[in-house]
N, C-alpha and C positions, 0 to 999 in steps of 0.2 A: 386465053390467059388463065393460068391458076387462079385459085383463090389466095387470098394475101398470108392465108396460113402458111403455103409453100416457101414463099420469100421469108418468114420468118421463121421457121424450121429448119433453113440450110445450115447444113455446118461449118463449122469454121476451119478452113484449112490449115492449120498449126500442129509444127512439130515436134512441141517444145517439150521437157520433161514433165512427166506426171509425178511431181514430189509433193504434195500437200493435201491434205482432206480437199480446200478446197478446190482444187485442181483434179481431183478425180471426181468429186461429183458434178462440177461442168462436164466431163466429159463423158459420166454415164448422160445427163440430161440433153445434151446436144448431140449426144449420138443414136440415144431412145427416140429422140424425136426423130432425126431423118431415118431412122430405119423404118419409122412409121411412115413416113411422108412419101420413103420412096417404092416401100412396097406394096403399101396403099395405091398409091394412081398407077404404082405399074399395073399393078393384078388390072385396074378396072380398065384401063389405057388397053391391053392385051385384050380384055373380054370385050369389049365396043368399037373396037377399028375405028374406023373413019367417024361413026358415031360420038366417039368420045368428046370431040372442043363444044361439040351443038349440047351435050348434056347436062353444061353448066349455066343451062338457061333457062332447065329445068329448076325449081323452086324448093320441088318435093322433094329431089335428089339431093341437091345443096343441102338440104338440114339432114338429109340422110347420111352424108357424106362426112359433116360436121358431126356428128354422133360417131361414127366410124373412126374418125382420126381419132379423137379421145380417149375412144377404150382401146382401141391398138397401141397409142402411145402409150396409156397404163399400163398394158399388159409386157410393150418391150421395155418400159421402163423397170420393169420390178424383175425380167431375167437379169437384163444389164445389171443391176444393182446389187444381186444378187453375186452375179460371175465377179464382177468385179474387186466386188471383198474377198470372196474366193480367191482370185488369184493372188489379194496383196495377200491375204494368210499362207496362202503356200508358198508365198518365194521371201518370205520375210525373214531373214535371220531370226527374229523371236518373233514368235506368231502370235495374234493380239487374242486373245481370251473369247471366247464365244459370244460373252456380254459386248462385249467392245466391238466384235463384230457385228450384232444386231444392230448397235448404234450407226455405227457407219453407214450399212445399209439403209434405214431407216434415213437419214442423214441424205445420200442421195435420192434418195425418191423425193422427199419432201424437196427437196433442189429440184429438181424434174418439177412437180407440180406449182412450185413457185417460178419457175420460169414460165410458166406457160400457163398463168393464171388467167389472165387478159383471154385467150383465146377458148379457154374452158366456160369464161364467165356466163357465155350467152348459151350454149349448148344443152340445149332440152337432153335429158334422160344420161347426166353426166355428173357425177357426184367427185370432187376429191377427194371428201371428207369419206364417201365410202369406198374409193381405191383405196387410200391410207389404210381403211379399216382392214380390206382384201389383205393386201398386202402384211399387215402386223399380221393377221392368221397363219398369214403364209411362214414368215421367220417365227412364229412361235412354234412351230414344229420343226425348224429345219437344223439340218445335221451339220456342221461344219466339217468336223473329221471324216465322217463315213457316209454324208450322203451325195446326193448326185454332186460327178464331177464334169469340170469343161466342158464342153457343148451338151452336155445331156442337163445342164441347168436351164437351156432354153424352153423350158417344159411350156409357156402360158401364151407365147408373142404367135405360134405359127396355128395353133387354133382358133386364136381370135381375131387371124386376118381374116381367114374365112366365115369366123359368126360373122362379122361385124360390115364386112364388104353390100354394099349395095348391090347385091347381085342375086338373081331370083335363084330359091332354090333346089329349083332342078336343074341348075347350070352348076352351081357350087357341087353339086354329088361326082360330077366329074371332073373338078377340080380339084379338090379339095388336098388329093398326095402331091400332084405338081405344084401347088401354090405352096404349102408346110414345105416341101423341100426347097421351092425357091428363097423363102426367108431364113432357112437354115443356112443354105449357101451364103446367102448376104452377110450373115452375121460372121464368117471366119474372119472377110474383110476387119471387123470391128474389133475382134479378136486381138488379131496379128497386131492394130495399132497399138492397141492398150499392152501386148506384151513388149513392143520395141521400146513404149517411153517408161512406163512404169518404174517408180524406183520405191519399190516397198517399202525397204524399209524406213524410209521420211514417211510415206503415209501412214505405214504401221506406228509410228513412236507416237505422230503427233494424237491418232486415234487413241491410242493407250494413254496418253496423258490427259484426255478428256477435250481435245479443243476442239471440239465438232460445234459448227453455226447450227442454228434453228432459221429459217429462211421459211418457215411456215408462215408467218405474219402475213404476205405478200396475199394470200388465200386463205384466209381462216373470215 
């Protein structure tokens, strides 16, 4: 059996429109999360064969594990959030302002981290407050018009499976391009949904007119 993180990190099968702020930060947050969940236990599922169900009776591993899911969920959390805004700015009939963009982004992460407060709470060497921090550094440089575009925004999720994986690291040296490529691969899946339902411009107006929640409360 998984840890209970598993069962609460699956996502939700729904095909419905993404028209609202909130509506697209559920669904960077519920989709950062199983991207975490599932390329986390595949990589180590893959690395331990038959090994793998007996290792979660390991103690050390479990909190090593739990440390693990956290910062990969950060990390796919803040490409997702990122792409995300992205994309409503470029398919938006009027594209929202750079400021308005940060917000958004901003916006969804803090969504991410509020959903999944409860499971960060107990996690030795797991900070929200300094993901948030990571993350505001990160949008305070970044380009909307002229920096990285579509898949090349995945810059943080496919590096940090491999720091973060519980796996010795002289096994990770020859892992390291096949696992970054397999979580590449994963994400066009996420990609493709978010361009089918997306309907920009509702998220763009409501963004521009200021109606973004704070959901930080949940974790602060």
């Amino acid at each position: 059996m998984l840890p209970e993180f598993v069962a609460r990190l699956t996502v939700r099968r729904d095909s419905g429109p993404i028209d609202s702020v909130a509506e697209l930060t559920r669904f960077v947050s519920t989709r950062a999360a199983f991207m975490a969940q599932k390329t986390l236990y595949g990589y180590l599922k893959t690395r331990m064969g038959t090994r793998y169900p007996h290792m979660f009776e390991d103690e050390v591993f479990v909190a090593s594990i739990d440390i693990a899911k956290m910062q990969v969920f950060a990390a796919c959390l803040a490409d997702l959030a990122i792409f995300a805004v992205w994309r409503t700015r470029r398919e938006a009939p009027r594209p929202p302002e750079p400021a308005v963009c940060k917000a958004l982004a901003l916006c969804c992460f803090r969504r991410g981290l509020a959903d999944n407060a409860e499971q960060a709470a107990g996690v030795p060497n797991f900070s929200a407050e300094d993901a948030l921090a990571d993350f505001e550094r990160r949008l305070a440089f970044w380009d909307w018009v002229g920096g990285p575009q579509g898949a090349d925004i995945f810059s943080e999720s496919p590096p940090a499976l491999v720091r973060w994986a519980p796996i010795a690291p002289e096994l990770k040296k020859f892992d390291r391009e096949i696992v970054e490529n397999s979580i590449r691969f994963k994400w066009r899946e996420v990609r493709a949904g978010l361009a089918r339902r997306l309907d920009a411009a509702a998220v763009a107006t409501e963004a521009a007119e200021g109606r973004l929640s704070d959901p930080t409360a949940a974790w602060r």
